[in-house]
N, CA and C atoms as a LAMMPS dump frame, in Angstrom:
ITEM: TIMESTEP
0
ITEM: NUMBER OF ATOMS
447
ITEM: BOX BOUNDS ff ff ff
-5.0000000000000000e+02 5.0000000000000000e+02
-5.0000000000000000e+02 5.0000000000000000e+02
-5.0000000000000000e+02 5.0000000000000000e+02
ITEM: ATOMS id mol type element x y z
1 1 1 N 0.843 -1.158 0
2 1 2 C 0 0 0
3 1 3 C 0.897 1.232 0
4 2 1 N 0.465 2.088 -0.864
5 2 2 C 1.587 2.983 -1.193
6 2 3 C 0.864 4.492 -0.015
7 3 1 N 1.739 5.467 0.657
8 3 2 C 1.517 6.598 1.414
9 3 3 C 1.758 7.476 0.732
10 4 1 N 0.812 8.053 0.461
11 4 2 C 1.114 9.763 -0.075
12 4 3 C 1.659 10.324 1.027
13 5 1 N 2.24 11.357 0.344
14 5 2 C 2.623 12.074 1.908
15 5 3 C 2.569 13.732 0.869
16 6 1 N 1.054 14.823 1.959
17 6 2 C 0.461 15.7 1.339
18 6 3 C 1.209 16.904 2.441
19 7 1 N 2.14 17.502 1.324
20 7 2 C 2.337 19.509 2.049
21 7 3 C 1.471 19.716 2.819
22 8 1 N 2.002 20.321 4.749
23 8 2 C 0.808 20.814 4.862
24 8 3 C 0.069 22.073 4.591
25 9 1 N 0.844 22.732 3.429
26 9 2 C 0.3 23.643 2.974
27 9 3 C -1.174 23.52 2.074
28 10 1 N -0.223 22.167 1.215
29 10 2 C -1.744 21.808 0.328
30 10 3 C -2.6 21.332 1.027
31 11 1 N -2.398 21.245 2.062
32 11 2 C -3.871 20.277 2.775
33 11 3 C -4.681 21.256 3.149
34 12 1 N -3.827 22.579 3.497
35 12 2 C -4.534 24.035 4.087
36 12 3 C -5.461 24.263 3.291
37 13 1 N -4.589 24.584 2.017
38 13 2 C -5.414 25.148 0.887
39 13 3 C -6.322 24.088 0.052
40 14 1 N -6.268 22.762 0.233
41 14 2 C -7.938 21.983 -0.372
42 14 3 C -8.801 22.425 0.654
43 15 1 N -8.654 22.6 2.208
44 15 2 C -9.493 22.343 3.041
45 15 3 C -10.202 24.113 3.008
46 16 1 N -9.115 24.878 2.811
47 16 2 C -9.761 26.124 2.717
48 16 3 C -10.896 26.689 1.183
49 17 1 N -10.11 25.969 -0.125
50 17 2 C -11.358 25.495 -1.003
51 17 3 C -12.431 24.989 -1.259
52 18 1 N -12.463 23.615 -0.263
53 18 2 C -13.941 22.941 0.361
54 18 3 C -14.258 23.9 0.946
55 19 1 N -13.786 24.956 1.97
56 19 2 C -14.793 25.57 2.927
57 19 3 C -15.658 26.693 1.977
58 20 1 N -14.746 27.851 1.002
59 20 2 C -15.159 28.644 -0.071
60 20 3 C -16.514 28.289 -0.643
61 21 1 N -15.899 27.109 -1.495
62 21 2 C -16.896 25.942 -1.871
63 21 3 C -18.011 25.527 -1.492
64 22 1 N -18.155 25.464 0.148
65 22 2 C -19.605 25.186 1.119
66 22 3 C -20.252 26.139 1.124
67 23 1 N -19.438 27.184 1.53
68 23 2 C -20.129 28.986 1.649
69 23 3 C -20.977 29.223 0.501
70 24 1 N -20.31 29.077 -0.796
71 24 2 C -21.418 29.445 -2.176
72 24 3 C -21.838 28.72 -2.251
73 25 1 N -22.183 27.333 -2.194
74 25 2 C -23.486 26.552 -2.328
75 25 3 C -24.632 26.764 -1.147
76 26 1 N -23.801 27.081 -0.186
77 26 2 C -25.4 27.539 0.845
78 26 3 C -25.603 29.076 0.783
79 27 1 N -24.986 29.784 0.162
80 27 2 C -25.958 31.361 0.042
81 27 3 C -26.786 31.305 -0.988
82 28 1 N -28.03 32.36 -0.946
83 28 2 C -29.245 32.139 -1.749
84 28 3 C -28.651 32.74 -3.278
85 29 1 N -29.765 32.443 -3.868
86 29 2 C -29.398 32.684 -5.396
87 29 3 C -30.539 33.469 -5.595
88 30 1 N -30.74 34.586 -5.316
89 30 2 C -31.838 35.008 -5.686
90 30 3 C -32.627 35.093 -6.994
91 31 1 N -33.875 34.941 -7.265
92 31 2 C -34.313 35.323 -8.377
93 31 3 C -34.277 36.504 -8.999
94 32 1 N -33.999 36.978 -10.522
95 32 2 C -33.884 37.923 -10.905
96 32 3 C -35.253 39.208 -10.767
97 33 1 N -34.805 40.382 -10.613
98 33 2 C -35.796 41.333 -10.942
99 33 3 C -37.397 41.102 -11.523
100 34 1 N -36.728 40.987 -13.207
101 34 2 C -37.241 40.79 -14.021
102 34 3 C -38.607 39.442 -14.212
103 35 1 N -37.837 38.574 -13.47
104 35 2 C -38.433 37.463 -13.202
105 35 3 C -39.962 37.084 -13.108
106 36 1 N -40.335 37.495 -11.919
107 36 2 C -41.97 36.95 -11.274
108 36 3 C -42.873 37.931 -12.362
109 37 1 N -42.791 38.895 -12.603
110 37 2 C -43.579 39.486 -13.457
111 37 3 C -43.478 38.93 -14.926
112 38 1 N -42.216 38.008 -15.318
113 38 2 C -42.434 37.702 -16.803
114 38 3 C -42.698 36.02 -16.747
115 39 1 N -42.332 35.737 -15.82
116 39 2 C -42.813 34.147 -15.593
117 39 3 C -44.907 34.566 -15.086
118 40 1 N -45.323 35.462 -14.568
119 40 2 C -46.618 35.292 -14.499
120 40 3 C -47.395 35.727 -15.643
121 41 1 N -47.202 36.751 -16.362
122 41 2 C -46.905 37.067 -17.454
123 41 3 C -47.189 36.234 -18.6
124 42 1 N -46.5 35.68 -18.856
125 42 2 C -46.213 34.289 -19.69
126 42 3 C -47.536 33.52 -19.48
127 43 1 N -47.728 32.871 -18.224
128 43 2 C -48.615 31.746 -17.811
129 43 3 C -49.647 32.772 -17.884
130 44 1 N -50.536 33.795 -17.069
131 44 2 C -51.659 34.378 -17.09
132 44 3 C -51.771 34.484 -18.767
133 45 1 N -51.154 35.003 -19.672
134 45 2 C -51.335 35.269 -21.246
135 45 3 C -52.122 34.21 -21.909
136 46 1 N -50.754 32.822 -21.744
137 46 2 C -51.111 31.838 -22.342
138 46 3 C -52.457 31.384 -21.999
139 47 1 N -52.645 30.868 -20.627
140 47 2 C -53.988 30.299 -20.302
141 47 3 C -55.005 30.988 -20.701
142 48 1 N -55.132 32.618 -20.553
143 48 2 C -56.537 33.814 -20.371
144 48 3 C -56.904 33.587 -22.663
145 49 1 N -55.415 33.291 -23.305
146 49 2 C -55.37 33.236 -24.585
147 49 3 C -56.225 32.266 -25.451
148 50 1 N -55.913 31.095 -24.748
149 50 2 C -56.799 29.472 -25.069
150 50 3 C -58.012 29.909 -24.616
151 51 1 N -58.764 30.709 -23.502
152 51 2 C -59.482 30.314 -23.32
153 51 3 C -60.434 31.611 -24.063
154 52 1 N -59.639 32.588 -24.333
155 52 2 C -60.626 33.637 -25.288
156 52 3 C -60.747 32.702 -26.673
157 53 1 N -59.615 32.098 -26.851
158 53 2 C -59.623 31.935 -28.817
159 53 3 C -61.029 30.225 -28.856
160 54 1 N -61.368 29.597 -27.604
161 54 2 C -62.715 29.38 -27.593
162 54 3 C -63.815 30.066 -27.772
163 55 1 N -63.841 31.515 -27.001
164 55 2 C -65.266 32.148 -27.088
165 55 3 C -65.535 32.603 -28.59
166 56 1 N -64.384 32.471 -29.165
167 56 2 C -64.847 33.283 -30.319
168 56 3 C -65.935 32.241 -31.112
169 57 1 N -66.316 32.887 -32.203
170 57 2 C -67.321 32.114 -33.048
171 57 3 C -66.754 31.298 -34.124
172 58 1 N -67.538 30.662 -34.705
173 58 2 C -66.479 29.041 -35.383
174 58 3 C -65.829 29.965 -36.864
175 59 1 N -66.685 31.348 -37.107
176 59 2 C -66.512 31.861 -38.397
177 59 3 C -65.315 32.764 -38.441
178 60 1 N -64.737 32.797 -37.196
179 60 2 C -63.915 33.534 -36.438
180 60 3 C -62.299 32.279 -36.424
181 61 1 N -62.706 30.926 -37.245
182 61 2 C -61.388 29.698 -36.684
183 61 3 C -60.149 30.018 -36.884
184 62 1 N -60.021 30.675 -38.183
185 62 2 C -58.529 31.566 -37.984
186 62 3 C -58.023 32.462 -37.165
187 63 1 N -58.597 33.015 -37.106
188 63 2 C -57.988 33.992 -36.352
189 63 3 C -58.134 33.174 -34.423
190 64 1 N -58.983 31.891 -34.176
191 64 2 C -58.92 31.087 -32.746
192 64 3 C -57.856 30.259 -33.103
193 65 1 N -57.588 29.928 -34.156
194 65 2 C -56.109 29.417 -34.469
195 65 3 C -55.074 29.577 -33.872
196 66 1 N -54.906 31.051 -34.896
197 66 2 C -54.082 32.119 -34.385
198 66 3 C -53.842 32.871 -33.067
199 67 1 N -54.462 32.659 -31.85
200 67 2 C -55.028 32.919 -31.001
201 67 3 C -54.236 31.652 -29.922
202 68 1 N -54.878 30.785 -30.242
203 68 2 C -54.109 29.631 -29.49
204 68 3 C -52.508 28.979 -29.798
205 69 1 N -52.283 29.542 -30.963
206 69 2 C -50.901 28.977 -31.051
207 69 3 C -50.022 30.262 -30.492
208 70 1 N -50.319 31.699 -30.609
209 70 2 C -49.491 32.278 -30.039
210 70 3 C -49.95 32.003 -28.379
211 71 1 N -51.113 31.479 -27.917
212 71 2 C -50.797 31.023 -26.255
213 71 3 C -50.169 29.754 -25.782
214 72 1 N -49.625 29.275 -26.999
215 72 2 C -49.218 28.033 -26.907
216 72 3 C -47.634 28.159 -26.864
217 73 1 N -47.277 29.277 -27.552
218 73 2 C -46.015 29.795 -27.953
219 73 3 C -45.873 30.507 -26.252
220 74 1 N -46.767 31.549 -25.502
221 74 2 C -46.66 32.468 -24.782
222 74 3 C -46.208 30.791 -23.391
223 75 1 N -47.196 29.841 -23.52
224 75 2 C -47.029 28.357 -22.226
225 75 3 C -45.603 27.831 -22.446
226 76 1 N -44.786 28.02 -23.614
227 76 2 C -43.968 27.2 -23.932
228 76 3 C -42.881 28.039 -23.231
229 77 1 N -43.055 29.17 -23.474
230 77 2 C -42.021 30.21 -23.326
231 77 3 C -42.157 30.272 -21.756
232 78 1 N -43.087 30.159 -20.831
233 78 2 C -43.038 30.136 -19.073
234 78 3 C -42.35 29.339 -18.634
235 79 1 N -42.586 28.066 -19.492
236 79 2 C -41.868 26.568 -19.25
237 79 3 C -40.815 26.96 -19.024
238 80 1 N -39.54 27.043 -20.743
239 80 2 C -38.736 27.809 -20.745
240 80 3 C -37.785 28.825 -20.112
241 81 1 N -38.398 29.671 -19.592
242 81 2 C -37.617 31.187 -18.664
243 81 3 C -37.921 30.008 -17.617
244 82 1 N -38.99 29.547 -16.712
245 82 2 C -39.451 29.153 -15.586
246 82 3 C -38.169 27.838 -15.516
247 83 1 N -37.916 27.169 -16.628
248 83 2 C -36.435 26.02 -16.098
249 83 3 C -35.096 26.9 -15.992
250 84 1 N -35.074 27.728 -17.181
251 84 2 C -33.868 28.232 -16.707
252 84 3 C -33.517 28.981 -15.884
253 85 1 N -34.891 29.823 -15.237
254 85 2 C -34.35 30.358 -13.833
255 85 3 C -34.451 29.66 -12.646
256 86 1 N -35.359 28.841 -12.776
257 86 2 C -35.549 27.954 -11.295
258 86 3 C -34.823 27.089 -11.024
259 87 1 N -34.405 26.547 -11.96
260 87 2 C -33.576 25.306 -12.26
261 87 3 C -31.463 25.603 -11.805
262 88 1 N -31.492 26.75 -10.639
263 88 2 C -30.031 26.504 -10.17
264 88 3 C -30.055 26.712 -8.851
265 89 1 N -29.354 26.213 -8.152
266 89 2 C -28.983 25.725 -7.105
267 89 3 C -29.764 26.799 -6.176
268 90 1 N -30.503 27.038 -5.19
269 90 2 C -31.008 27.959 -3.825
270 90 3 C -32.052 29.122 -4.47
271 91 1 N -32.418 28.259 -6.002
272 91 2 C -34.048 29.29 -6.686
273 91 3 C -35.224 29.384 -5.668
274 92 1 N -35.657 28.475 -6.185
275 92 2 C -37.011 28.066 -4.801
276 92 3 C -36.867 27.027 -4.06
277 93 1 N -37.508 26.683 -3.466
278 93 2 C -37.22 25.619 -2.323
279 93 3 C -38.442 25.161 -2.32
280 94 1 N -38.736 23.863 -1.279
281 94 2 C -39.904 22.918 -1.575
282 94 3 C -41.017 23.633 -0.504
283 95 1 N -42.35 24.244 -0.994
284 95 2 C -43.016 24.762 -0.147
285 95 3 C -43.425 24.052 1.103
286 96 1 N -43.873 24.465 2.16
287 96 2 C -44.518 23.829 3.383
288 96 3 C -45.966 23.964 3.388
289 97 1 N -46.463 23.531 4.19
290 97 2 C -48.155 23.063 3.67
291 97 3 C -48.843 24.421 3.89
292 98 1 N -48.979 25.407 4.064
293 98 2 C -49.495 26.494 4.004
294 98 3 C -49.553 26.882 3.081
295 99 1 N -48.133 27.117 1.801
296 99 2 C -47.501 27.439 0.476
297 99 3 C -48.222 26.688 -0.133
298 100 1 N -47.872 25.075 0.082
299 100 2 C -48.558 24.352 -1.128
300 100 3 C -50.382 24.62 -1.493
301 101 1 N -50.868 24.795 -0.188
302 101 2 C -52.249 25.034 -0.122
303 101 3 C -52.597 26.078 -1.012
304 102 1 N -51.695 27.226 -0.902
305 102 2 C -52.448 28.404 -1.504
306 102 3 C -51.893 28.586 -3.104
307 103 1 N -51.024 27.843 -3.357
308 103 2 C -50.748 27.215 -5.19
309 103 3 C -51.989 26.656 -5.528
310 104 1 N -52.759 26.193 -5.148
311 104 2 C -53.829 25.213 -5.257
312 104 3 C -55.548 26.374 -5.342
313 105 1 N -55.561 27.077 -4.648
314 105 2 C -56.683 28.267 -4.978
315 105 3 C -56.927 29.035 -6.129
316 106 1 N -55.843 29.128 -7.325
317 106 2 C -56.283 29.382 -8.477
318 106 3 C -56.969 28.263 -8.903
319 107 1 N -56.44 27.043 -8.8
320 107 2 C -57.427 25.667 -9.853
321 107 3 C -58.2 25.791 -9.231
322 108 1 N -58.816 25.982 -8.089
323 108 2 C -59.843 25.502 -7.097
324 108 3 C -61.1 26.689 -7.753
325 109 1 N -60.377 27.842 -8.13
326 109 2 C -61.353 29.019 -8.423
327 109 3 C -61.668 28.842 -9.866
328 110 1 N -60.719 28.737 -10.574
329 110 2 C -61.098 28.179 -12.125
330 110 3 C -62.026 26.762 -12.031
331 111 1 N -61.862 25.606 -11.38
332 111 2 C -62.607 24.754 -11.398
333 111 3 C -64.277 25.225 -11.031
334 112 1 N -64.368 25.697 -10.264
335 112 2 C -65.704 26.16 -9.879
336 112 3 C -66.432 27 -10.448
337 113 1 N -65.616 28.4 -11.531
338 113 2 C -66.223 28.916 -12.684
339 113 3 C -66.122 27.794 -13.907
340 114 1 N -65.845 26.715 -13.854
341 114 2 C -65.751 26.115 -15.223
342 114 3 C -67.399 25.356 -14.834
343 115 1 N -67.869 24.658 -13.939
344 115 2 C -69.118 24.799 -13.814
345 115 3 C -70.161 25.707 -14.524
346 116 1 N -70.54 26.865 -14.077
347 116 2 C -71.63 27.711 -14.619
348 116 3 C -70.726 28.091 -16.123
349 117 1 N -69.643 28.166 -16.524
350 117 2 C -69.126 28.684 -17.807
351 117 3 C -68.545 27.948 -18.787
352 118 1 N -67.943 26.816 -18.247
353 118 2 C -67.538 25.663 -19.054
354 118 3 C -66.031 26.006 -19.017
355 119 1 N -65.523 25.53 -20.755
356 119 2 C -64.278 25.555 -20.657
357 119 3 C -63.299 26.932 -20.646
358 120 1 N -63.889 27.719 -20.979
359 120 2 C -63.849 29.293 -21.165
360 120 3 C -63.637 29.421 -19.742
361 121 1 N -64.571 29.606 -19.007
362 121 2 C -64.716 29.885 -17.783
363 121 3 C -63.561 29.275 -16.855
364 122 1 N -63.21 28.076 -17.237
365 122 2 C -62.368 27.477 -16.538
366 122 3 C -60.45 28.033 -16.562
367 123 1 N -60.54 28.712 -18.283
368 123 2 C -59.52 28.86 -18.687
369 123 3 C -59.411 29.886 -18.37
370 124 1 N -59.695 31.073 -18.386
371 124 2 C -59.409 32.196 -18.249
372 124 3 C -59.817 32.492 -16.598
373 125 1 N -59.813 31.973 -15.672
374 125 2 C -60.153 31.975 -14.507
375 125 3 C -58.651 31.46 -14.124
376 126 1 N -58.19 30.518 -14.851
377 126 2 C -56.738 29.818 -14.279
378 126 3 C -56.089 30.89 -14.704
379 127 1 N -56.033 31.1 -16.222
380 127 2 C -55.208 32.385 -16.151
381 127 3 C -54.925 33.002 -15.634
382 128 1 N -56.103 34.315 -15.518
383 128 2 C -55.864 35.388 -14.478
384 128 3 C -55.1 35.382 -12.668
385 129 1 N -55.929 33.901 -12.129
386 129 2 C -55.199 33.948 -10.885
387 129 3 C -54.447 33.188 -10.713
388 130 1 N -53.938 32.605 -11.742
389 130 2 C -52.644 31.684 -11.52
390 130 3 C -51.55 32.157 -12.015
391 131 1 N -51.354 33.574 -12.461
392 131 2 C -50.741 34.441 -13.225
393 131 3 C -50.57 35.384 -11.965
394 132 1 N -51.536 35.755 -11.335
395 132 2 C -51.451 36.45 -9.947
396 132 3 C -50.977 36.189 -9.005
397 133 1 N -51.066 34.286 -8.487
398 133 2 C -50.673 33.245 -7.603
399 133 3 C -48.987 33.57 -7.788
400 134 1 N -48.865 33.097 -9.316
401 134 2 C -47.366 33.157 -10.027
402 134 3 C -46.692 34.502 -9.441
403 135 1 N -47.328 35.478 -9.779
404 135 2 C -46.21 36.548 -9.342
405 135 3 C -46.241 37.033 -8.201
406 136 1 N -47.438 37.173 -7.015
407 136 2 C -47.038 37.156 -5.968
408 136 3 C -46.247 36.089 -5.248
409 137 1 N -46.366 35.103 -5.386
410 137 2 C -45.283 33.876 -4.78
411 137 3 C -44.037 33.987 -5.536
412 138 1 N -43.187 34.115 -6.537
413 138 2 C -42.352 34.629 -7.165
414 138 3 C -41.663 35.794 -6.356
415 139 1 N -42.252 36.794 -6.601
416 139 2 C -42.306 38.454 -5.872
417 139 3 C -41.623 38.207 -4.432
418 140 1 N -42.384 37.368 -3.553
419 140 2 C -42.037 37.092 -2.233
420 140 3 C -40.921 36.442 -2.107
421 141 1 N -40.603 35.266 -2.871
422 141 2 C -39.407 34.496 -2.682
423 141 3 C -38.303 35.249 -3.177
424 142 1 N -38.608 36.438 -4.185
425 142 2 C -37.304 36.951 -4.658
426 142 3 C -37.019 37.743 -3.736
427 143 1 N -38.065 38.426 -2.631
428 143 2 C -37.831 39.32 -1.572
429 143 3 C -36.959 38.6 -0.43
430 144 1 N -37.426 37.047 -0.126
431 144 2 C -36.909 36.537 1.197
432 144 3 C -35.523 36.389 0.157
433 145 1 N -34.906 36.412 -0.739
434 145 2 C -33.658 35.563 -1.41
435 145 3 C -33.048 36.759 -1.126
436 146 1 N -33.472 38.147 -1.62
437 146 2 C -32.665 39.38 -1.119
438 146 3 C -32.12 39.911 -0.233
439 147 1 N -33.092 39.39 0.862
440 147 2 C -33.006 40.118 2.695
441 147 3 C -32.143 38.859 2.819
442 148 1 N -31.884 38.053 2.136
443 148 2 C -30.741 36.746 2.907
444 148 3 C -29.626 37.11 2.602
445 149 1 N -29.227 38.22 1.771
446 149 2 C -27.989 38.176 1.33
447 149 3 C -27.272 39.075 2.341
């Protein structure tokens, strides 16, 4: 069995690199500015979009076409910004049951106008407050990511 035998200088300096190293993986990463308003943005558009380019009338199909593929383009694009900003290390974190509950009150409110209104009703109900849900919960987490720094 062969012994390395390590400087104790270099041992200083890996151990002082692991520590560097620990420090930036546990400080927050805050979300950008720009962020919660274009990630809600995005999602309120797309959804409130599908569910107008239904109301229209069947003589109207181009232009509900046209209508749904740019909200299809506007869902793709939340996806999109929404992985590449969330998606690094100290973005969001896993909500606690209070958080998760109140993610859940836009479907709960769209589900219950999709009753008396149908699919319209359903869609543009998610839109609007899940676009609202989106950027106040966004808004807040980029606030607690700030005051951490």
């Amino acid at each position: 069995m062969d012994v390395h035998d390590i400087a104790p200088e270099d041992a200083l300096a890996s151990l002082r690199s692991a520590h560097r190293a620990r420090a930036a993986a546990g400080r927050p990463n805050p979300l950008p500015a720009w962020y919660p308003a274009a990630a809600a943005g995005l999602f309120g558009a797309g959804f409130a979009g599908i569910g107008l380019s239904v109301l229209l009338p069947e003589r109207f199909w181009l232009a509900a076409a046209l209508l749904q593929l740019l909200a299809a383009l506007l869902l793709v694009g939340h996806v999109v910004v929404s992985h590449r900003v969330e998606h690094r290390p100290g973005i969001v974190p896993a909500l606690s049951y209070p958080g998760a509950v109140l993610q859940l009150l836009p479907l709960t409110a769209a589900g219950a106008l999709a009753l008396p209104f149908g699919l319209p009703g359903f869609l543009l109900t998610l839109g609007l407050t899940g676009g609202l849900t989106h950027f106040l919960l966004l808004r807040r987490k980029r606030a607690a990511g700030a005051g951490a720094e």
